[in-house]
Phi, psi and omega in degrees: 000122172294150183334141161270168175298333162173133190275156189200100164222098158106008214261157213235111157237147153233118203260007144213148193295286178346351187218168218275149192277135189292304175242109181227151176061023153357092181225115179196164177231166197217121207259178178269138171073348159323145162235127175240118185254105170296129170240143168144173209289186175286163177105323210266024185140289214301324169270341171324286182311324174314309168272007147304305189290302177294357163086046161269318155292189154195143195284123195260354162200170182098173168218156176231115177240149194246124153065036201087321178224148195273130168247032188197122173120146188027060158078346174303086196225125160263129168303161186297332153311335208245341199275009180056065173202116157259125208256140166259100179292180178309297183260032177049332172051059204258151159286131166297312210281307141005070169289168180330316198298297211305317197317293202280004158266023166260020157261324154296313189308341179273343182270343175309136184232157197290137171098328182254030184290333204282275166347310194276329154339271169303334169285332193249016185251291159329296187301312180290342172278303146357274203278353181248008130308291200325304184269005194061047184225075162270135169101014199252337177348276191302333182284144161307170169266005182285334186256025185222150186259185182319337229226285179295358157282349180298291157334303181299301194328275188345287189316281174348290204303317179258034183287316194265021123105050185295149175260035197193123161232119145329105213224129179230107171023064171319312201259004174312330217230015180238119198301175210298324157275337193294334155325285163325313205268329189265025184289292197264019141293344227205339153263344152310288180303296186307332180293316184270006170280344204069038189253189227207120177224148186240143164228102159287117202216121191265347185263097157356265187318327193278318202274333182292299171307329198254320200267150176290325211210095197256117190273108164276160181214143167198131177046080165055356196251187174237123197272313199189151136212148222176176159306158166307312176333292161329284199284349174261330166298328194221027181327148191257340189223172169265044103261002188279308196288343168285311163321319195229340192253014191038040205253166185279144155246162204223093203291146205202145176241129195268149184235098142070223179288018195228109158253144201261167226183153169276356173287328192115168198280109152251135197309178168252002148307342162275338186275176147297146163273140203226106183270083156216183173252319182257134142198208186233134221255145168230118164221122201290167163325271301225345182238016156298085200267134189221126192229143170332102155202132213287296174270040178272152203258023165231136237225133165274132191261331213183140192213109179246143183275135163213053176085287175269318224236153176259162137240128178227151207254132178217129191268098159318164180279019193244343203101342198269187164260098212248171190221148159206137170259139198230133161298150191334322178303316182268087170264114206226143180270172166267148215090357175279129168264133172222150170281140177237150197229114194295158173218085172207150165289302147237164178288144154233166197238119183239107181304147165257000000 
């Protein structure tokens, strides 16, 4: 395996002794050409770690290397100028006085070195034609960003970031500030670029579906730790913890006791053959929306409370006799009203298991 792109070993900031550490005991790698999606609710961290690696922070343990060479940790600290990392704010954080043209050549522009402008003129003339193909905003040169819509300031953003050929790009929740289709439509726009740039990228993001869809490799995080990291695949397949599987896969847990080959559920008896083996007696069954099979029957004591349409798919809100609640999704064909009592039926080959 070649070096990764960047190490994260042990690291820790905390911004009062008095309060639980914003990021603590961190540990990851990030491979070249990679995409890394930080996940998690708001609170839990995730930009923090962003302005450590880009060095807006400093670390009160742990290290961090960029490229091979360390720039954080053991008495070790590079400023954010020195570390080779191009950053994307929130709010694109474009100059307005600023065209387009300026925008993304004020990163080249810092990089100019004395004695070569006439050369360095043309490679960055070269380079700007290069990256606004790249993001698509050929003829756009000459516009303010005040004359541009959301989605091509996304872009200038973009652009900025990789014109000087970083060995790291930053995303601080790039698509947040954008409605709900220009969103949708630069998600795998934006993993397009970066794929065809070849970079090496990190992205923060709190939306499940964006980080799933975008990322090679998604790190969840709660309360400043790291929960899981993995494939998308992975984390909806395989959650490592019940927060991982409520957070990112929204699937019910379901409390359940084992009786002999059977663990018994308000659901009803699942062998125990269906499940991972658990040397426990208790624990709570994790079953996604999607594998909730649900049919009309009067004298079942669980009841539909609430029903959303949601385009391909129904969601239904289901009260169990303990109170508690489930989500199961049904495809358009199955219309069932509210207030209907039905039975449900697990459809899955096997179950996971969180021992209590």
């Amino acid at each position: 395996m070649p070096s990764p792109i960047l190490q994260l070993n042990q690291v820790t900031r905390q911004f009062s002794r008095l309060a639980q550490p914003a990021v603590c005991a961190v540990s990851c790698s990030l491979q070249s050409g990679d995409l890394l999606a930080l996940l998690g609710p708001s609170g839990c961290g995730k930009t923090t770690l962003l302005r450590l690696i880009a060095g807006f922070e400093q670390p009160q343990d742990g290290s961090i290397e960029i490229a091979e060479r360390q720039v954080a940790g053991d008495g070790v600290w590079v400023p954010p100028e020195q570390r080779g990392v191009g950053m994307v704010f929130q709010d694109y954080a474009l100059f307005p006085h600023l065209t387009v043209r300026q925008n993304v050549m004020f990163g080249l522009n810092d990089r100019l070195e004395r004695g070569k402008l006439e050369r360095s003129k043309l490679e960055r003339s070269k380079r700007l034609k290069e990256v606004l193909a790249l993001v698509r905003l050929e003829g756009l040169e000459d516009r303010f960003p005040h004359q541009l819509s959301g989605g091509q300031q996304q872009r200038v953003a973009l652009a900025r970031a990789l014109a000087p050929s970083s060995a790291l790009i930053l995303l601080d929740e790039p698509l947040s500030n954008l409605d709900l289709q220009v969103r949708l439509r630069l998600r795998q726009e934006l993993r397009q670029i970066l794929k065809a740039a070849g970079a090496s990228a990190i992205f923060v993001t709190h939306d499940q579906e964006e980080a799933l869809s975008i990322a090679d490799q998604v790190a969840v995080m709660c309360q400043g730790r790291l929960e899981q990291v993995g494939t998308p695949e992975q984390l909806y397949q395989r959650p490592a913890s019940r927060f991982v599987a409520e957070f990112v896969t929204q699937a019910n847990l379901i409390a359940a006791e084992r009786r002999g080959e059977f663990w018994q559920t308000e659901l009803g008896d699942i062998p125990v053959t269906q499940t991972e083996s658990a040397n426990c007696n208790q624990a709570d069954l994790l079953v996604r929306q999607e594998n909730l099979i649900l049919s009309t029957d009067a004298s079942s004591p669980i009841v539909i409370r609430d029903r959303q349409f949601l385009g391909r798919e129904y969601c239904y809100s289901l009260e169990l006799p303990s109170g508690q609640s489930l989500q199961a999704r049904s495809p358009i064909g199955t219309h069932l009203a509210v207030g209907t009592f039905v039975q449900v039926a697990v459809a899955a080959p096997q179950l996971q298991l969180y021992p209590r």
